[in-house]
N, C-alpha and C positions, 0 to 999 in steps of 0.2 A: 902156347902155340896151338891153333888148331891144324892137324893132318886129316887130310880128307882122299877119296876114293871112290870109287865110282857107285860103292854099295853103301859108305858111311862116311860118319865122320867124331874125330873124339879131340877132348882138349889137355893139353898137356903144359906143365907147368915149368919154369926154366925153375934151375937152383940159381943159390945167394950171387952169382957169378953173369949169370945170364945164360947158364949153359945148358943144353937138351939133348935128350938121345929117346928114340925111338925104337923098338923091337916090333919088326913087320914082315910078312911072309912078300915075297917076289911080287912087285907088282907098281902100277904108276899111283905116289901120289901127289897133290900139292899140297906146302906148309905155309900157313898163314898165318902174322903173330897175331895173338891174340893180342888187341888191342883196350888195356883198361883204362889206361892215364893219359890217353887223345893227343900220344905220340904218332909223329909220321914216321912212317920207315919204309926204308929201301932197301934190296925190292920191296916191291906189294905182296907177292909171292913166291914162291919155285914149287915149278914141277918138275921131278925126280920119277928117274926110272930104278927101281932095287931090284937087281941080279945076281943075286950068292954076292954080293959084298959091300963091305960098311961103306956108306957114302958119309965123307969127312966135309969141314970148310964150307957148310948148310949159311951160312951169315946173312945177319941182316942188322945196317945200320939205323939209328934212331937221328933225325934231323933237328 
């Protein structure tokens, strides 16, 4: 998954499951999957606003 931000951006790896979690201070970002094996997926992205609290249900399908 790449998370990105108005100042940066960094890439994050799903576990054996397909699952991710992110630790980030208050602020908008958008998650993009990182794309190796020229899967399509739905969405293309989301953008998330983070406010003192976990944002669950992040999904994204593979076509």
């Amino acid at each position: 998954m790449r998370l990105t931000d108005t100042n940066s951006s960094a890439t994050y790896y799903t576990d054996a499951n397909g699952n991710y979690t992110f630790t980030v201070p208050n602020g908008s970002y958008t998650i993009t999957p990182y794309n190796v094996l020229s899967y399509i997926f739905s969405p293309v992205n989301r953008t998330l606003t983070v406010n003192n609290a976990d944002l669950t249900g992040q999904d994204f399908q593979t076509q």
